[in-house]
N, C-alpha and C positions, 0 to 999 in steps of 0.2 A: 554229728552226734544225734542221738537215737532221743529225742526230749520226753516223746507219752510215755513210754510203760515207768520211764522212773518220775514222773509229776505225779502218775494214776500209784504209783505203788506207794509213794510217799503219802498222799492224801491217805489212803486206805489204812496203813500202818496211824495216822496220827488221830482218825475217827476209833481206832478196832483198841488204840492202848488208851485212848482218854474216855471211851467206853470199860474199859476192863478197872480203869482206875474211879469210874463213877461208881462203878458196883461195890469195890471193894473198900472205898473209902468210907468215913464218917462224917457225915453224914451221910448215906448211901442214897441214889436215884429213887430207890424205892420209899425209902425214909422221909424223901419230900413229898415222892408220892403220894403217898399218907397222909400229909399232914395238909395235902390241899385236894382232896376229896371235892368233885361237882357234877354236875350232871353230865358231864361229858368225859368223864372218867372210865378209861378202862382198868381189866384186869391187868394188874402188872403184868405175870405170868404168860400173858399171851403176845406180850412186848418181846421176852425175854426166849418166848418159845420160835417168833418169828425172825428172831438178830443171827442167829446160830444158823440156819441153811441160804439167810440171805448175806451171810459172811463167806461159807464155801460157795457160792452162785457166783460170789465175786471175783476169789482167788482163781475161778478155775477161767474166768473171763482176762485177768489180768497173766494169767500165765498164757493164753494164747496171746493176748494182744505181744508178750515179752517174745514169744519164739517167731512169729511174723513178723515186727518190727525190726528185731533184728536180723532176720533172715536175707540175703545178700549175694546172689539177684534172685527177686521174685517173679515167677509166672503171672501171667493177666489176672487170673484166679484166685491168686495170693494176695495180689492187689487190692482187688475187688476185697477181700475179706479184710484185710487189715484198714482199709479205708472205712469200711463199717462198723467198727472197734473205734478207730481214732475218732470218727466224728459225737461220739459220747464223753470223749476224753474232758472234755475242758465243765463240763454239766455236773461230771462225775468229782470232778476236782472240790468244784463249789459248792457240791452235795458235802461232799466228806468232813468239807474244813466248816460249813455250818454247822453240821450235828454236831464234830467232834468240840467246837466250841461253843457250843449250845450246853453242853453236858457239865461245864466249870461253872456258866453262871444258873443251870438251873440247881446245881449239889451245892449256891450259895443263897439259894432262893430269891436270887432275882429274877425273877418269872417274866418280867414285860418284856428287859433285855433278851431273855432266852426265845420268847415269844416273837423277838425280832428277827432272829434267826432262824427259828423252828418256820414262822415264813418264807423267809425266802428261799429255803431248801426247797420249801412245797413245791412254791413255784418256779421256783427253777425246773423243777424236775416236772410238773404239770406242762408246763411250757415245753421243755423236750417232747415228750409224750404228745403233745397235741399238734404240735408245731413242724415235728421234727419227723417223728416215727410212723405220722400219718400220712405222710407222703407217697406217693407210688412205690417210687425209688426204694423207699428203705422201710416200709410194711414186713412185717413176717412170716420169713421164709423157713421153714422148718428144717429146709434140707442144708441151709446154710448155716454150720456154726457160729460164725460170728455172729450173724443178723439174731440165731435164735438166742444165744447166751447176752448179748447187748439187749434186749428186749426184756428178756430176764431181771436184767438187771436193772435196768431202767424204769422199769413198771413195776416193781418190788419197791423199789426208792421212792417212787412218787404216791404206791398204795399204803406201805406206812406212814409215806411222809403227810397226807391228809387223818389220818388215827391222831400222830403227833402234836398236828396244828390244832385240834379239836381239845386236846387233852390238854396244852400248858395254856389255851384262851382261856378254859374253864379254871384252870388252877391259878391262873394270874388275874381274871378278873371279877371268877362268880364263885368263889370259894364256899365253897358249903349251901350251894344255891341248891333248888331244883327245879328243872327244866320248868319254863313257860309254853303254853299253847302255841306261843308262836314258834318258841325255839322247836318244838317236835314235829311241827308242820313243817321247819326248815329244814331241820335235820332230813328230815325223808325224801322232803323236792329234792334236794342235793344229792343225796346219794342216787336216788333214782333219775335224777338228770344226766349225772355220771353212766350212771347203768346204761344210758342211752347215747351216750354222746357214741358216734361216729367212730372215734380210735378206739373205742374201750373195746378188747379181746378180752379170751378167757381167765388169760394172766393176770390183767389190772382188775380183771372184776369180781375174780377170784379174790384179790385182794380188798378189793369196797367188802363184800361180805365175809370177809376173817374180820375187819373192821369192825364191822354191824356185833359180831358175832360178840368181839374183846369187849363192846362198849355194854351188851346184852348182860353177860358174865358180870363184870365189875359193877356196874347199876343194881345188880340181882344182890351184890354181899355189901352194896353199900347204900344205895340210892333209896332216899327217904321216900318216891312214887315205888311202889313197886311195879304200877302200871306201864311206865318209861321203860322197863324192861323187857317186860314184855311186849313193849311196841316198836322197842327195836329189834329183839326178836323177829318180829313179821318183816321187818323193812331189812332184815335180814335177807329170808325165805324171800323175798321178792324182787332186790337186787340178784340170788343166785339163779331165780327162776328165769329173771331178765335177762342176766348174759347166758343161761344155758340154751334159751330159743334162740338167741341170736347169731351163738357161734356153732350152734350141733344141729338145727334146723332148718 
């Protein structure tokens, strides 16, 4: 029996309806959102605007992984491709079933619990990313669908998944704070260490600075510095500057 694409499919179905049912419920994701405003607070909207293509990135990964897996015999080729798929499979699993129950105790504002989840998605998927995809073997090949839609998908998970971890620490432990000198010197090291680290392509880095960008936005309509905004603004501009020398130069 053929076990990834129906583990991978099930996880994806039980993150995509316990998301669907966070939005629409009452209290809504956004509704907590709200109510726990802090310095590390993005725009919802830019949550909500990146879940939608990193939903199709997924289906359209999870439907080759279905027609290769069960494909019956494969060429070396096929091989090769579907073994670049399955080896995300189990990352993906523990990715899915975090968020999707991250999303029950955060719509009940249990924040730390959610917090403990919204972890170890991160790392989970940080750990894939650094661990895994930086490997010779399995770097990104552009001419490989599999390698390129698994990289997709795997660097999109891990680059919301640090937005995530930022936003329910702040909401579960610094509620209505605003940033310290220390926290904005951190915030920047971080991202720009990321910017630097060795795996990070244009993909993951693309996604630190949609980050920068969500936390820039939401600080600007809420965040009692207004300077915080505009200094992640910059740490914006200089994470995208940082991966554009490094992948186009």
């Amino acid at each position: 029996m053929v076990v990834a694409p129906y583990a991978a499919s099930a996880a994806f179905l039980y993150d995509f309806l316990a998301q669907l049912f966070g939005i629409l419920s009452t209290p809504s994701m956004k509704d907590v959102h709200d109510r726990n405003m802090s310095f590390w607070s993005p725009n919802a909207y830019f949550i909500g605007a990146f879940f939608l293509p990193q939903q199709v990135v997924q289906v359209i990964w999870l439907s080759r992984l279905w027609r290769l897996s069960v494909k019956e015999p494969r060429n070396v080729k096929e091989e090769e491709e579907v073994n670049k798929l399955k080896s995300y499979v189990p990352w993906y699993i523990v990715g899915n079933i975090c968020i999707g129950t991250w999303m029950f105790f955060w719509n009940a504002s249990h924040l730390t619990l959610s917090h403990l989840l919204v972890t170890l998605n991160t790392l989970t998927q940080l750990t894939y990313l650094f661990a895994v995809l930086a490997r010779p073997d399995q770097r990104l090949n552009p001419r490989s669908p599999s390698s390129l839609l698994t990289h997709l998908v795997a660097k999109t998970f891990a680059g919301i998944g640090i937005l995530d971890l930022l936003h329910n620490a702040a909401a579960a432990f610094a509620v209505r704070q605003s940033p310290s000198a220390l926290t904005k010197l951190l915030t920047g090291v971080g991202f720009v260490s990321l910017a630097l680290a060795p795996a990070t392509d244009w993909i993951f880095g693309a996604c630190l600075a949609y980050d920068l960008v969500a936390l820039s936005v939401g600080q600007g309509q809420w965040g009692k510095d207004g300077g915080w905004s505009a200094l992640l603004a910059v740490y914006a501009v200089v994470v995208a500057g940082i991966v554009g020398v490094r992948n186009w130069f």
